[in-house]
C-alpha positions as CSV (number, residue, x, y, z in Angstrom):
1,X,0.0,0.0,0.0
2,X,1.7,3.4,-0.8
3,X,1.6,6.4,1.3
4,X,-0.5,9.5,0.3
5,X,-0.8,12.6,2.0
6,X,-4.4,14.0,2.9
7,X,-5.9,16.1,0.1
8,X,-6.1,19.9,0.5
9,X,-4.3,20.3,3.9
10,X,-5.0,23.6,4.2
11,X,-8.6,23.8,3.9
12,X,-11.5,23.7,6.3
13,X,-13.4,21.3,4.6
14,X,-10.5,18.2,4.3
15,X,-11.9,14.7,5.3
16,X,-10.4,12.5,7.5
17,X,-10.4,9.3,5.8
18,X,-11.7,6.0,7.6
19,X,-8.8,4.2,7.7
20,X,-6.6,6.9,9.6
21,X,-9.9,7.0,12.3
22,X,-9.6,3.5,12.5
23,X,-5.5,3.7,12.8
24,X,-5.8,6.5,15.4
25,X,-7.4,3.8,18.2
26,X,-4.5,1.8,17.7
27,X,-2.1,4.0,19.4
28,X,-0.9,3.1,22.9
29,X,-1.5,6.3,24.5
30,X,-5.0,6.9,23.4
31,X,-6.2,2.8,23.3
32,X,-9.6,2.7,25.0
33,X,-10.4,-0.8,26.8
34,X,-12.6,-2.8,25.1
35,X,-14.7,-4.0,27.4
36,X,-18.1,-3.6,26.0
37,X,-21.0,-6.3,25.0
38,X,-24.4,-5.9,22.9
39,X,-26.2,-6.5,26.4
40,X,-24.2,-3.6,27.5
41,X,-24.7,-1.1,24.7
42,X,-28.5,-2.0,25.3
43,X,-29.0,-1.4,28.4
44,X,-26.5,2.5,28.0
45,X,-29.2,2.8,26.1
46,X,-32.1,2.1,28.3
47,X,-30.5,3.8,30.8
48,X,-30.1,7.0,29.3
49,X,-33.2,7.2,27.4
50,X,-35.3,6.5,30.6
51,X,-35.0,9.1,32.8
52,X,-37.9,11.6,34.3
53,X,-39.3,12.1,30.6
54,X,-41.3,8.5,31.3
55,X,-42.6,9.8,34.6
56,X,-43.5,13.3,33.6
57,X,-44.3,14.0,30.0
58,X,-47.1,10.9,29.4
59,X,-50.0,13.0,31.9
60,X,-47.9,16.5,30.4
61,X,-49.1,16.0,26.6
62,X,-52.0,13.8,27.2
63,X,-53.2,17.0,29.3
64,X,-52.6,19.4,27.0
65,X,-52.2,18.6,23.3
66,X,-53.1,14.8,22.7
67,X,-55.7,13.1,25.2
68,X,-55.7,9.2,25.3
69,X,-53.9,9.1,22.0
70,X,-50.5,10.1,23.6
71,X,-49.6,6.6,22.6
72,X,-49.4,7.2,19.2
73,X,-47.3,10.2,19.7
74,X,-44.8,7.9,21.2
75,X,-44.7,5.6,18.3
76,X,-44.8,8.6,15.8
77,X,-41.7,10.1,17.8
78,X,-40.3,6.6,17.9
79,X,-40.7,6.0,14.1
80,X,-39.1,9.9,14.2
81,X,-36.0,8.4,16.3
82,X,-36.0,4.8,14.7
83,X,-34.9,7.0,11.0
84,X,-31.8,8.5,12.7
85,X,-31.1,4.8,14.5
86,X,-30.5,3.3,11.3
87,X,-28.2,6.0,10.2
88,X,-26.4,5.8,13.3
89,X,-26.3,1.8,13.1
90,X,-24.7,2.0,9.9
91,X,-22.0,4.8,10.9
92,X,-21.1,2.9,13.9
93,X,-20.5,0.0,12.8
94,X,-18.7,1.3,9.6
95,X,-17.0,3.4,11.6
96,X,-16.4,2.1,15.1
97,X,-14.3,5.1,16.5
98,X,-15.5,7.2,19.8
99,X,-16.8,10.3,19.1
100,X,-20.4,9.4,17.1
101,X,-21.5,12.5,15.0
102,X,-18.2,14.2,15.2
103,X,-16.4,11.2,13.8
104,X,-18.8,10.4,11.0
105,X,-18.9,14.1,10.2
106,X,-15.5,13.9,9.7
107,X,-15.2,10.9,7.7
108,X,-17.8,12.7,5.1
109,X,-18.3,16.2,5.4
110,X,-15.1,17.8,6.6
111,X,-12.9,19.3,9.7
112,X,-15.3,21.9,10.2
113,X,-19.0,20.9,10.2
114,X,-17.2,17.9,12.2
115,X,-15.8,20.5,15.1
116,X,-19.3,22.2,14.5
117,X,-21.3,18.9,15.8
118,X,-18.0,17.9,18.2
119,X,-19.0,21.7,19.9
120,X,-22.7,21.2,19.4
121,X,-22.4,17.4,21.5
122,X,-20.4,18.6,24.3
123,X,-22.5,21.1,24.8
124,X,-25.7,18.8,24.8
125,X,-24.2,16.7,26.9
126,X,-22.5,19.1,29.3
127,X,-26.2,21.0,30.2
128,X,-28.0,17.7,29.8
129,X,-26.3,15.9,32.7
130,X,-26.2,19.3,35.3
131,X,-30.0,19.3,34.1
132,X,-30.7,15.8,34.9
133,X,-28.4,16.3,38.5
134,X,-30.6,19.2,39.5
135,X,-33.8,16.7,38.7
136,X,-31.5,14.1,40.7
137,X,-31.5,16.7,43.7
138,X,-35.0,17.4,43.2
139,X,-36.3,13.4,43.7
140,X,-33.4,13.0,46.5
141,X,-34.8,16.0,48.5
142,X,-38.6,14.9,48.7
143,X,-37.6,11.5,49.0
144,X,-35.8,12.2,52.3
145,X,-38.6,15.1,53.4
146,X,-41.2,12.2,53.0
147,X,-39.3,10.4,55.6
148,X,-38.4,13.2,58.0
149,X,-35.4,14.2,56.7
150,X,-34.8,17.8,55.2
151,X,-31.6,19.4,53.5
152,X,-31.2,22.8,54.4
153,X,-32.7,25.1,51.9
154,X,-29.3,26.5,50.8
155,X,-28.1,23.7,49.5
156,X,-31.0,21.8,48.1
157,X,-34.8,22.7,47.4
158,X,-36.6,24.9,45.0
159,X,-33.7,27.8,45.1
160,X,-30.8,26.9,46.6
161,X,-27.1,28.9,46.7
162,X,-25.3,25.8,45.8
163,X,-27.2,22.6,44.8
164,X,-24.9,20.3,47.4
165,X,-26.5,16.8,46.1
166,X,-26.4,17.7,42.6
167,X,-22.6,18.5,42.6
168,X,-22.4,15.8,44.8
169,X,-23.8,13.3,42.2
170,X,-22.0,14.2,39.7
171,X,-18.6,13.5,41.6
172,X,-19.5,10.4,42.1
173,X,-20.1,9.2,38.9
174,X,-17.4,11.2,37.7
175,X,-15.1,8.7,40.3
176,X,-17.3,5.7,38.2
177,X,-16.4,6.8,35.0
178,X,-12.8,7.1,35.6
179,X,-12.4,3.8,37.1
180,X,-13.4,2.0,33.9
181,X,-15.8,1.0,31.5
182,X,-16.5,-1.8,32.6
183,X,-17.7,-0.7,36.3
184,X,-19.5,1.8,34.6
185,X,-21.8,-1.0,32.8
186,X,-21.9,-3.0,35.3
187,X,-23.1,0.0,38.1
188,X,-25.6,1.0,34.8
189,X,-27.0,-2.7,34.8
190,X,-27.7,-2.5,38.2
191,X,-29.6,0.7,38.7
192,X,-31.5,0.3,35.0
193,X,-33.0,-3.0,36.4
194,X,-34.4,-1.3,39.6
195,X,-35.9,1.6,37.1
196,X,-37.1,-0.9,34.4
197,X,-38.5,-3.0,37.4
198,X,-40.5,-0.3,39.0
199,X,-41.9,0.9,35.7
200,X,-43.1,-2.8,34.9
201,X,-44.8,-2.3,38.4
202,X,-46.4,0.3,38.3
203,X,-48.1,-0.5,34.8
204,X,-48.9,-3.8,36.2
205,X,-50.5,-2.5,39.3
206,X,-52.0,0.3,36.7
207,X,-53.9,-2.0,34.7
208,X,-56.4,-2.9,37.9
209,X,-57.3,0.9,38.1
210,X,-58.1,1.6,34.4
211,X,-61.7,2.4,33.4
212,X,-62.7,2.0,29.7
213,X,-64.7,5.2,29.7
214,X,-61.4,7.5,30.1
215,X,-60.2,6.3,26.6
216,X,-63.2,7.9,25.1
217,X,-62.8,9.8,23.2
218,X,-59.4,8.2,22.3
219,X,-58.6,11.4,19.7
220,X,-60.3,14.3,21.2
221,X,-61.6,17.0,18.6
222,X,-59.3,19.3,17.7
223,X,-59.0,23.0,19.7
224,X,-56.9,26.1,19.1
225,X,-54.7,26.5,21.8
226,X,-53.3,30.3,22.7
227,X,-50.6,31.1,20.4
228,X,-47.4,31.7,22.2
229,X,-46.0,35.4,21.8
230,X,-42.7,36.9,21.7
231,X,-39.2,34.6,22.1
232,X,-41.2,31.9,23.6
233,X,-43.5,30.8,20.5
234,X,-42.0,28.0,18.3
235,X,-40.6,29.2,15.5
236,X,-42.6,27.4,13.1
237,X,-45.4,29.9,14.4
238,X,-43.4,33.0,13.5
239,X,-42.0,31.8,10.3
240,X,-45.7,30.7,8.6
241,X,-47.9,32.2,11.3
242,X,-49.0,28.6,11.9
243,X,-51.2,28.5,15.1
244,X,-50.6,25.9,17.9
245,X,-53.5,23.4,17.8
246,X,-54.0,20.9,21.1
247,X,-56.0,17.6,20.2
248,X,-57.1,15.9,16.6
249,X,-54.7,14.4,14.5
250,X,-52.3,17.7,14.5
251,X,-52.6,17.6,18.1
252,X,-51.0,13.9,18.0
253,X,-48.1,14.8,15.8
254,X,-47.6,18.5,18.3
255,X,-47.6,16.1,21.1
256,X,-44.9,13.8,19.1
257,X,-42.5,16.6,18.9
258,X,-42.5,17.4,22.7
259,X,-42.0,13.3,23.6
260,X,-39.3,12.9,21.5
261,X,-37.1,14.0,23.7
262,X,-38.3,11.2,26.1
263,X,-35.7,9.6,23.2
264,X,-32.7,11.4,23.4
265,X,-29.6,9.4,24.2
266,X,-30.1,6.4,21.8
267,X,-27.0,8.3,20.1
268,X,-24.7,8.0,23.2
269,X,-24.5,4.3,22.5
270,X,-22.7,5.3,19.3
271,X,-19.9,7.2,21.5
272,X,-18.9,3.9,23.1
273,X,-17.6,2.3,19.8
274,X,-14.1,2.2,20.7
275,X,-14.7,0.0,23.6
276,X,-17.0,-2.4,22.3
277,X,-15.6,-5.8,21.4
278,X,-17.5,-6.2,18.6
279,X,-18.5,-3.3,17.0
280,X,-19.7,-4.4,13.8
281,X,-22.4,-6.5,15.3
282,X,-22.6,-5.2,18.5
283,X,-23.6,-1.8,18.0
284,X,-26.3,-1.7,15.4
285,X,-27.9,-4.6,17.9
286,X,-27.6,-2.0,21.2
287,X,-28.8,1.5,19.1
288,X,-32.2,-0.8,17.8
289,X,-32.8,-2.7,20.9
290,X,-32.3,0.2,23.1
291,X,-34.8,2.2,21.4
292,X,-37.2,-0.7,20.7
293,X,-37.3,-0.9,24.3
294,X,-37.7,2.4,25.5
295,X,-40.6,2.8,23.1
296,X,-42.9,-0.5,24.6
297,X,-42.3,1.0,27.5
298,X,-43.8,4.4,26.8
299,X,-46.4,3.5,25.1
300,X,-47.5,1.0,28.3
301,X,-47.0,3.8,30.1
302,X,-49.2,6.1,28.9
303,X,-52.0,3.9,28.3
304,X,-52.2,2.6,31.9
305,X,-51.8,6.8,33.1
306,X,-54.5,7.9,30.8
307,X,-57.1,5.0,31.7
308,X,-56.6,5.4,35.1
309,X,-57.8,8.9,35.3
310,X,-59.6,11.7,32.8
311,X,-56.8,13.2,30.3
312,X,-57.8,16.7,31.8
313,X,-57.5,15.6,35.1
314,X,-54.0,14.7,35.1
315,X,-51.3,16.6,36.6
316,X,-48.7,18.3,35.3
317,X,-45.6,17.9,37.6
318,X,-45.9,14.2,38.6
319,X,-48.9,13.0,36.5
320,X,-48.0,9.1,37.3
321,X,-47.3,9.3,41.5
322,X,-50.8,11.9,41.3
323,X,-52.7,9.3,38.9
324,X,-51.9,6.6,41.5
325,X,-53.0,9.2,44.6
326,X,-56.1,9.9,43.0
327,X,-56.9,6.0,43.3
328,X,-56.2,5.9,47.2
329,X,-52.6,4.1,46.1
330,X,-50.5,6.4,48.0
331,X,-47.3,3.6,48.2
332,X,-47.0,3.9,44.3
333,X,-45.8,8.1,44.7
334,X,-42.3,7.1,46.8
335,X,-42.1,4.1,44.7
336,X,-42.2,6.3,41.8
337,X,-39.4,8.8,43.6
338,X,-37.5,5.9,43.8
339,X,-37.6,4.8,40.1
340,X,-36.7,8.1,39.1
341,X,-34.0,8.5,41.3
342,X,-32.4,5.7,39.9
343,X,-33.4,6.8,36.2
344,X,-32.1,10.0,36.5
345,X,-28.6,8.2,37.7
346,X,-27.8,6.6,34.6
347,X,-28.8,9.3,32.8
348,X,-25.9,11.7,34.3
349,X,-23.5,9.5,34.6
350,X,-24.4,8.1,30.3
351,X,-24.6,11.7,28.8
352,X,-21.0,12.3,30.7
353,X,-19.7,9.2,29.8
354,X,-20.5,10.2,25.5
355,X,-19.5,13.9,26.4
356,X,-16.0,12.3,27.2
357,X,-16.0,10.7,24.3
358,X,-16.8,13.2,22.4
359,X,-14.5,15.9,23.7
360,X,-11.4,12.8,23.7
361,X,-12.0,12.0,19.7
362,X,-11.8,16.2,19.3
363,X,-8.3,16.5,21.6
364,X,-6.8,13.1,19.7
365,X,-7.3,15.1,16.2
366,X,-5.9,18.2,18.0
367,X,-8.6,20.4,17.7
368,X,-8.6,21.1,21.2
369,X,-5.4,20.2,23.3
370,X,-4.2,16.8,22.3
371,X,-2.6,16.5,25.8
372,X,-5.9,16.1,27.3
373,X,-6.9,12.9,25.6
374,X,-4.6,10.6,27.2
375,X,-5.9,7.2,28.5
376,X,-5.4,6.2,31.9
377,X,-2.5,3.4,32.0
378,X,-4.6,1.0,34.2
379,X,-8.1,1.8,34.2
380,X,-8.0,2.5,29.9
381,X,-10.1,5.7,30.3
382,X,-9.5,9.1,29.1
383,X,-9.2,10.6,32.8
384,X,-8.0,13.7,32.6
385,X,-10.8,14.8,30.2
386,X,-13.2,12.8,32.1
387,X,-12.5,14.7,35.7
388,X,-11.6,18.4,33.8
389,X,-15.6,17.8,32.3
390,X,-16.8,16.2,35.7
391,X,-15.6,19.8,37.3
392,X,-17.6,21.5,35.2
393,X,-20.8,19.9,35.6
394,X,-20.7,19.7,39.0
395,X,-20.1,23.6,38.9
396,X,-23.1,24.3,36.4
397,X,-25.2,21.9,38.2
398,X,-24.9,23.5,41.9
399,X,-24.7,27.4,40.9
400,X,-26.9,27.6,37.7
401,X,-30.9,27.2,37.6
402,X,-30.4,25.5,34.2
403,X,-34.4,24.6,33.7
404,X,-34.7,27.3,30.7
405,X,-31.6,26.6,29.0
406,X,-32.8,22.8,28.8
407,X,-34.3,22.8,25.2
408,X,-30.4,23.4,24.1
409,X,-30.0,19.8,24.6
410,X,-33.2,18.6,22.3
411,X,-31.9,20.9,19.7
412,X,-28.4,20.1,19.4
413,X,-29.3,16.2,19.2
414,X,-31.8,17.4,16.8
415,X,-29.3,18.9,15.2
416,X,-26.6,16.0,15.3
417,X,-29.8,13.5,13.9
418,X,-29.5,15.9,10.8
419,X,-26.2,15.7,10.2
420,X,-25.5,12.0,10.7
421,X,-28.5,11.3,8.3
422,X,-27.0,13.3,5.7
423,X,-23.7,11.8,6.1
424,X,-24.7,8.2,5.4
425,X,-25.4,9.2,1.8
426,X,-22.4,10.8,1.1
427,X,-20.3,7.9,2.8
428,X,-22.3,5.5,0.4
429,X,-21.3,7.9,-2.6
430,X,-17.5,8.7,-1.5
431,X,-16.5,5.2,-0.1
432,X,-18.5,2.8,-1.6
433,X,-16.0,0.1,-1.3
434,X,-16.1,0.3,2.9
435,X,-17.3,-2.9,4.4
436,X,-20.7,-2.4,6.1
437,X,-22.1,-5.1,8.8
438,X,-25.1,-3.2,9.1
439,X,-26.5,-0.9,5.9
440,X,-29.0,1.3,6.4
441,X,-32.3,0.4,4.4
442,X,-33.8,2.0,1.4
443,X,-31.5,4.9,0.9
444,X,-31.7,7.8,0.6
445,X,-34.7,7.5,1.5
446,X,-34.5,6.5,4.6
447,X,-32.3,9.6,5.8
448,X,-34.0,11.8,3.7
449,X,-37.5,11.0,5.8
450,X,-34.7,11.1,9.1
451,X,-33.7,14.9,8.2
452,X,-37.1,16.2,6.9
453,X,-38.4,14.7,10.5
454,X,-35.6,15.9,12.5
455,X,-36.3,19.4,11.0
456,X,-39.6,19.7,12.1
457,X,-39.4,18.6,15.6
458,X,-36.6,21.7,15.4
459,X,-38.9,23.9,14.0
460,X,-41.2,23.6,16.7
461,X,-38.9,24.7,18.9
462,X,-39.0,27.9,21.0
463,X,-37.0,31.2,19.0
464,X,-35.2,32.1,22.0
465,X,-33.3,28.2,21.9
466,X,-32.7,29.1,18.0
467,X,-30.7,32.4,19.5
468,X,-29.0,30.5,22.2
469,X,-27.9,27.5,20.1
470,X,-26.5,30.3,16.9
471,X,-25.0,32.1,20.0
472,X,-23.2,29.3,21.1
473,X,-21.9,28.3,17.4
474,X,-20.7,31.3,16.5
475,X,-18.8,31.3,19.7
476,X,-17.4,27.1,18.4
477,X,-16.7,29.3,15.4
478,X,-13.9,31.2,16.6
479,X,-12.7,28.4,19.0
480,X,-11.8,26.8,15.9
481,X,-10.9,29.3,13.3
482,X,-8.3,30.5,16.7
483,X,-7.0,27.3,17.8
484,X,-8.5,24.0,15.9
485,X,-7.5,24.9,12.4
486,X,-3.7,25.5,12.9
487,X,-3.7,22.6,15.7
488,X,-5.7,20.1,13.5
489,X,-3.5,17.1,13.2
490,X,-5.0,17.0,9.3
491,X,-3.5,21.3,8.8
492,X,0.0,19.1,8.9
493,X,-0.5,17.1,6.3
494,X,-0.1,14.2,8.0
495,X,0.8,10.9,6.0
496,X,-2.3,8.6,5.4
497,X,-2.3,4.8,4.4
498,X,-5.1,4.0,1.3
């Protein structure tokens, strides 16, 4: 094989090819264990995708936009989410290298829409898991006022100075993530099976409370709803005036773009590539199986919370405990604390774990300090990235009330979904001769359906998260144009085997 060096070394747009991705694991000071099974990729995925989004946003959108047919928002948004799966599937196992969108981006598109989604994951990750800590807090703190136990309100409750047990959390499972993948799965498997237990419970015990007359009628006719004004109206409304309708058919597909983020984290799974034994068939099996989960699961859900009580009935904070107090089943409300203590858990310590990733593919191509992503000699993790990011969240997750920042996160994996999808088609046009385990079907069709869905759920989104998310890219912008484009270890030409 002769040597060639990468094309056009000095432009923004060069493509990292496969091969060097591939070559880039091999090297001792940035080798990743592999320590990863299909059953573990699955269940990353279960435990990131289940987190409060299962125990809130069922009564949330039956309430308000879809009635009893909230279960076919889940399966809309699941078909929405099972389109980007099967471009992700394909990616990862062509292209089994940590980093997920900012790899395959890289591999198709170029250095810089590949920084672009690198800076647009880390930050989705990085406010997703001090969002989920302060939820963390939240469940810890009633959980232990329910049994006579109160924080003091300046470090936990509704407004506290420093969120103590959020920080605290985080720590913790920064300590996890350090000591190994392997501890990591295996304190995942753990805490997912008391979550996916206590769900199972409570739709079993759901089912003897259900009435037959609270499904009717299952698709409630359709009502305007108040348009939303200013920077808080989606911007689908300003762009084509379209008004916000609650119930009906649009009232399904409204509803669909709200539970979709129920979803997010199937994509994380694609971050652990590097450490999965067999990548080619064990990744495709964890991204699908994952998601095929979650979704039977929401679905059950909201059909045993929407027969158990009236749609318009149902709370809005803790629809699920509240359905089961309406009853006279009290015990169900600190059994439901508990499930989404543990949810929230492995959703921190999963979206850290794929931020690391993330940020450690992004340092090994030199677009941020390369010194950062070395691996741990014994435990085979990227630890100094790992702890620097752990710092961080902690920080954002005691001092900052992150609640109205939170739609960054859907929009950014919105965002990513976009990108991956379109990349599949130009892999399958630029490197045809790649081996692929796993092909996505019917393309481009397939990820043209992925990116047209993806869009819309974006769309829907509030303005003020469309200034927020630009802000923040033009800031990834001159992050890169200042330090990542000299840096790059592509802008030396670097000598590539084909």
């Amino acid at each position: 094989m002769g040597m060639s060096r990468v094309n056009n070394p000095t432009g923004v747009f060069r493509v990292k090819p496969v091969e060097q991705s591939i070559r880039d694991t091999e090297a001792p000071e940035h080798r990743l264990k592999k320590d990863l099974s299909a059953l573990d990729l699955t269940v990353f995925g279960i435990g990131v995708i289940v987190g409060t989004g299962i125990f809130v946003l069922t009564g949330q959108v039956a309430r308000n936009l879809a009635g009893p047919a909230v279960a076919l928002s889940f399966v809309v948004a699941a078909v929405a989410c099972g389109l980007a799966a099967l471009c992700y599937a394909e990616f990862a196992s062509t292209v089994p290298v940590a980093g997920s969108a900012y790899t395959f981006a890289f591999a198709t598109l170029g250095e810089f829409p590949a920084w672009v989604i690198g800076w647009d994951l880390v930050l989705e990750m990085m406010l997703g898991s001090a969002v989920v800590a302060v939820g963390w807090s939240g469940y810890l703190t009633s959980l232990l006022a329910s049994m006579g136990l109160h924080l003091p309100p300046a470090l936990a409750g509704e407004d506290p100075v420093f969120n103590l047990p959020a920080a605290l959390v985080v720590l913790a499972l920064t300590a996890v993530l350090v000591a190994g993948i392997k501890l990591s799965s295996r304190l995942n498997l753990v805490v997912v099976t008391i979550k996916v237990a206590v769900i199972l419970l409570v739709i079993v015990a759901g089912l003897f409370f259900v009435r037959a007359a609270n499904y009717t009628p299952f698709i409630p006719p359709a009502e305007a709803t108040p348009a939303v004004g200013g920077l808080s109206a989606p911007l689908i409304q300003v762009l084509f005036g379209i008004t916000p309708v609650a119930y009906g058919v649009i009232g399904i597909f409204s509803a669909a773009a709200i539970v979709f983020f129920a979803y997010i984290g199937f994509d994380v799974v694609a971050t652990a590539a590097e450490e999965t034994r067999n990548p080619q068939r064990d990744l495709p099996i964890g991204i699908i199986a994952s998601l095929a989960v979650c979704t039977a699961l929401y679905v059950a859900v909201s059909v045993v919370v929407v027969g158990m009580q009236p749609y318009r009935e149902l709370s809005v904070q803790a629809p699920l405990a509240d359905a089961f107090k309406a009853v006279g089943q009290t015990w169900a409300a600190s059994l439901i604390s508990i499930g989404a203590l543990a949810g929230l858990t492995t959703v921190v310590m999963i979206l850290m774990l794929g931020m690391s990733r993330v940020m450690f593919a992004m340092c090994r191509d030199n677009l941020l300090p390369r010194g950062l992503a070395t691996v741990h000699p014994r435990y085979g993790t990227p630890y100094r990235i790992t702890v620097l990011l752990g710092a961080v969240v902690a920080v954002l997750a005691g001092l900052v009330p992150l609640a109205e920042i939170a739609e960054l996160v859907n929009i950014g994996t919105l965002f990513a979904f976009v990108v991956v999808s379109l990349a599949v088609v130009v892999l399958r046009r630029t490197r045809p001769d790649l081996p692929r385990s796993f092909r996505t079907p019917l393309v481009p069709l397939v990820p043209i359906l992925s990116v047209l869905s993806c869009v819309y759920l974006m769309l829907n989104l509030p303005v003020e998260t469309w200034v927020r998310f630009v802000a923040w890219m033009v800031l990834g912008v001159v992050v890169y144009f200042a330090y990542g484009r000299r840096h790059s270890v592509l802008a030396r030409g670097v000598p590539t085997r084909r």
